[in-house]
matplotlib code that plots the C-alpha trace (Angstrom):
import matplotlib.pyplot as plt

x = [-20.1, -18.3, -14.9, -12.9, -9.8, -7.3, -4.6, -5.3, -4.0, -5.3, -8.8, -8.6, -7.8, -10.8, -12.8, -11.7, -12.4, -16.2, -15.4, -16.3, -19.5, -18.5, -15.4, -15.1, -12.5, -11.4, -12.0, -9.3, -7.3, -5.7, -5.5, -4.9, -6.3, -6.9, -9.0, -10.8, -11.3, -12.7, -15.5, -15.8, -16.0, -18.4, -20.2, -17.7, -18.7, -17.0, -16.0, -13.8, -10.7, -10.9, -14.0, -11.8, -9.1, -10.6, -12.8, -9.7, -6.2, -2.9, -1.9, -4.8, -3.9, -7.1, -9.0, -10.8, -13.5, -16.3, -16.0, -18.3, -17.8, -14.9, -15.2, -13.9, -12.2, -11.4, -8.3, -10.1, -11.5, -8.0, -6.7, -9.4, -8.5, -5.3, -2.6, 1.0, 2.2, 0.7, 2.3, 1.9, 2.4, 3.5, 3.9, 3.5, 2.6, 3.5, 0.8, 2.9, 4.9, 1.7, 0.4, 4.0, 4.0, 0.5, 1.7, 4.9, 2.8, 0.3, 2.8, 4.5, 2.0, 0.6, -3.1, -3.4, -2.1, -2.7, -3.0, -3.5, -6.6, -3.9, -0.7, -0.7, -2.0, -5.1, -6.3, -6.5, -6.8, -2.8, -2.0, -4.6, -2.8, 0.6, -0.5, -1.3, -4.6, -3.3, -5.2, -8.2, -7.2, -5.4, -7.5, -7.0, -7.5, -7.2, -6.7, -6.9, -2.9, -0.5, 1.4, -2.3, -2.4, 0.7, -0.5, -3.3, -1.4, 1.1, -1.7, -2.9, 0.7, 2.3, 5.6, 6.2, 8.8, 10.0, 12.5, 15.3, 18.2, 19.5, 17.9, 19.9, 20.2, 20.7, 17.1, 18.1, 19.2, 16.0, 13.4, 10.6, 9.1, 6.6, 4.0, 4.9, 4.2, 6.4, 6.3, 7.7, 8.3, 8.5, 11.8, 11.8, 11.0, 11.0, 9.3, 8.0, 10.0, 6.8, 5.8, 9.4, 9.4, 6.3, 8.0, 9.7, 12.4, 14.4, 15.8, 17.7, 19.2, 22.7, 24.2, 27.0, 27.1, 27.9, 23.8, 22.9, 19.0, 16.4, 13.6, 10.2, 8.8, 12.1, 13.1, 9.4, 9.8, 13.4, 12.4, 9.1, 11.4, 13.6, 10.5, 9.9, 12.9, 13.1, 9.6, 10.7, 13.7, 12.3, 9.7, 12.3, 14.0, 11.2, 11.2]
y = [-11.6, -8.9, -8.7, -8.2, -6.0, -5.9, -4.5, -1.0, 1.1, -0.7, -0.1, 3.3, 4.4, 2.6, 4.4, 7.4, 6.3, 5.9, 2.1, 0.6, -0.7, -2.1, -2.4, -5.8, -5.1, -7.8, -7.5, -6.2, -3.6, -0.6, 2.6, 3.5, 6.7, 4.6, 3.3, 6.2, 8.0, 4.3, 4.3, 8.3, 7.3, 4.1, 1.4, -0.8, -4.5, -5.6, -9.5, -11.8, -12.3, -15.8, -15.0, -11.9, -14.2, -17.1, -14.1, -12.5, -15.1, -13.8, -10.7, -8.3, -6.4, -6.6, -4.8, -6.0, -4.2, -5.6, -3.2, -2.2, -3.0, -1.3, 1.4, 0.0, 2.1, 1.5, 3.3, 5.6, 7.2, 7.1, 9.0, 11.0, 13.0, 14.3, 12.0, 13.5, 10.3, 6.7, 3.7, 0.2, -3.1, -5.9, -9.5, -8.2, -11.9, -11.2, -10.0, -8.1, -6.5, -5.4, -3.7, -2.1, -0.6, 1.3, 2.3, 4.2, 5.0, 6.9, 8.8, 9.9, 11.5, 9.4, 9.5, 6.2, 2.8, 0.3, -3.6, -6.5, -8.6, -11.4, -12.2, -10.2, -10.9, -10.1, -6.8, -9.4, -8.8, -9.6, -6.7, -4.2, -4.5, -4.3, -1.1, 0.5, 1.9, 3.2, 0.4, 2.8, 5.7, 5.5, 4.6, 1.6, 0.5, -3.2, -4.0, -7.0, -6.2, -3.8, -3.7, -2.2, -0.4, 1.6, 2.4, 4.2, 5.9, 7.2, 9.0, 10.6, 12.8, 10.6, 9.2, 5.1, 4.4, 1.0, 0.2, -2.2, -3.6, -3.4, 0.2, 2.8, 5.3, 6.0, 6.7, 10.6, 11.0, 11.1, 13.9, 12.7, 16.3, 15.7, 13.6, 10.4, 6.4, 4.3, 0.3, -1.7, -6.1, -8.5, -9.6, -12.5, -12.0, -8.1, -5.9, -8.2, -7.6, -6.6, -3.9, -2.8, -2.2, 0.0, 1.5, 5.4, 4.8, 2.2, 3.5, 1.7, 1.9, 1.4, -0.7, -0.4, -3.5, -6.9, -7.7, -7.1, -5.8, -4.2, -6.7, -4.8, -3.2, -1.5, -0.6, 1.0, 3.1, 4.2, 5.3, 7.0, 9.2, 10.1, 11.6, 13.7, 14.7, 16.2, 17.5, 19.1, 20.4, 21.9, 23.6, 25.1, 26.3, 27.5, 31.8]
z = [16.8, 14.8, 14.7, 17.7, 18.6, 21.9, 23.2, 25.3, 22.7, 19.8, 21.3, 22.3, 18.8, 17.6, 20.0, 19.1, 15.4, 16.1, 14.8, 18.5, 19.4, 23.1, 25.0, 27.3, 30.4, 32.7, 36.6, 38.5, 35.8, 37.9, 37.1, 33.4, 31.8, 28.6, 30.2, 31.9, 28.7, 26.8, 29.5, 28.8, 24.5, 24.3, 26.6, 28.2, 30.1, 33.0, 32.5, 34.4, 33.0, 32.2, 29.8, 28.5, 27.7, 26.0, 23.7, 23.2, 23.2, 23.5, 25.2, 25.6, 28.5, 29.8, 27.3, 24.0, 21.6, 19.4, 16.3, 13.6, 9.9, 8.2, 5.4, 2.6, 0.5, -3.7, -5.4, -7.4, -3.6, -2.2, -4.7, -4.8, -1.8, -3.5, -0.8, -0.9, 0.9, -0.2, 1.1, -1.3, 0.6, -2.1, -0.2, 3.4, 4.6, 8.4, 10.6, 12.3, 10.0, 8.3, 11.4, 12.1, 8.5, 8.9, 12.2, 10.7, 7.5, 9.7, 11.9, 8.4, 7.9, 4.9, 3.8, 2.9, 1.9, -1.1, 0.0, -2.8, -2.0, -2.7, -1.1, 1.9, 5.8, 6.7, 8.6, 11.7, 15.6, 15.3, 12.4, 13.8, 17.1, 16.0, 14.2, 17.8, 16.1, 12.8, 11.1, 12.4, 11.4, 7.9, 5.2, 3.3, -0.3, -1.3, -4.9, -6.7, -7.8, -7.4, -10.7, -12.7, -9.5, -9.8, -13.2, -11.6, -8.8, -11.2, -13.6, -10.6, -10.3, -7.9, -8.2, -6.8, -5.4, -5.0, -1.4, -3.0, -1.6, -5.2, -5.5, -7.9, -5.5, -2.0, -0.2, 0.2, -3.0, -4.4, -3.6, -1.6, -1.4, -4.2, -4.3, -3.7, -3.3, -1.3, -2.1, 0.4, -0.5, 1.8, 3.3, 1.4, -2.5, -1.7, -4.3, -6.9, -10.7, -12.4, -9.8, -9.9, -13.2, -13.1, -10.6, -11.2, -8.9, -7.3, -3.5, -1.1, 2.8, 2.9, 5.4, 7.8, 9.9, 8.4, 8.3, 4.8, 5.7, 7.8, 7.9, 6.2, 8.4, 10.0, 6.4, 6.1, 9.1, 8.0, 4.4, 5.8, 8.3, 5.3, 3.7, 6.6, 7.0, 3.5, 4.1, 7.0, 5.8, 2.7, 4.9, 6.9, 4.3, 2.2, 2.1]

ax = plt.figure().add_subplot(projection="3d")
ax.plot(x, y, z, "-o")
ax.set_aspect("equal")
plt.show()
């Protein structure tokens, strides 16, 4: 069987990403218009729930997909469609956190994030449903390591931009109204030194409370609505 998917959101947005070849629903689900417009996007099999649940473990709210094959995307085609906003993952080991990161990457707006083949979590039923469906929509590109990788992103015009505790400067203080690559470390190790160092910029969150961090993917979804905000603002502002 191919790879499976739940989670009523999740689904939906690999529906609408042509990526689903058949939605299983358990008996018995009430009224959702998720739901409604699955039946309206692909073929969808009525199952008991017990069968749902032991296809699909954990939390499914009823709903789980079979999906076709991914794309997979390389560097070179990612960068190839000319992304103002890239989003590197160095270390993200947590499912979750992984799928929470795509999710913010892809409501900022970003065309597209880099993941080493090594050292990170999988694109797993876990990650793809933490991302609510922005694992289906954003386009991925898994390299075999980030440092050489940041080389290439940065000959293609784009700054990277490393999120550090021990950053130089404050997260607004530097302009993230060009072009620009945000690497985000795990909560551990965070961004490893090597990738750092290839790095343009070092930018941290400052903290107010006595906690001395945002665990990853908060700190993500922080950074990524600071480089809206600018966007926006310089849009606004712009004669």
């Amino acid at each position: 069987m191919r790879q499976l998917i739940h989670g009523r959101n999740a689904v939906l947005e690999a529906a609408r990403a042509g990526r689903v070849v058949k939605v299983y629903q358990a008996t018995g689900l009430g009224h959702d218009p998720r739901l409604e417009e699955l039946a309206r996007l692909t073929r969808v099999e009525v199952v008991p729930a017990p069968r749902l649940d032991a296809m699909a473990p954990g939390v499914n709210q009823g709903v789980a997909a079979e999906l076709k094959p991914r794309r997979e995307w390389t560097l070179n085609q990612l960068l190839d469609t000319r992304p103002s906003l890239l989003v590197a993952l160095d270390s993200i080991m947590d499912p979750q956190n992984l799928g929470a990161i795509l999710r913010s990457a892809e409501v900022a707006g970003a065309g597209g994030a880099i993941v080493p083949e090594h050292r990170s979590a999988p694109l797993s039923a876990v990650a793809m449903k933490a991302s609510s469906g922005a694992s289906e929509l954003l386009p991925i590109a898994r390299v075999s390591g980030l440092p050489s990788a940041i080389v290439e992103v940065k000959r293609a015009g784009i700054w990277c931009v490393a999120l550090d505790p021990r950053g130089d400067l404050k997260a607004w203080e530097f302009d993230f109204t060009q072009h620009v690559c945000v690497v985000v470390g795990s909560e551990g190790s965070g961004v490893h030194r090597l990738v750092k160092e290839r790095c343009d910029a070092r930018v941290r969150l400052p903290m107010a409370g006595r906690l001395a961090s945002l665990n990853a993917s908060a700190a993500a979804a922080a950074l990524l609505y600071e480089v809206m905000r600018q966007r926006a603002v310089s849009t606004e502002t712009r004669p």
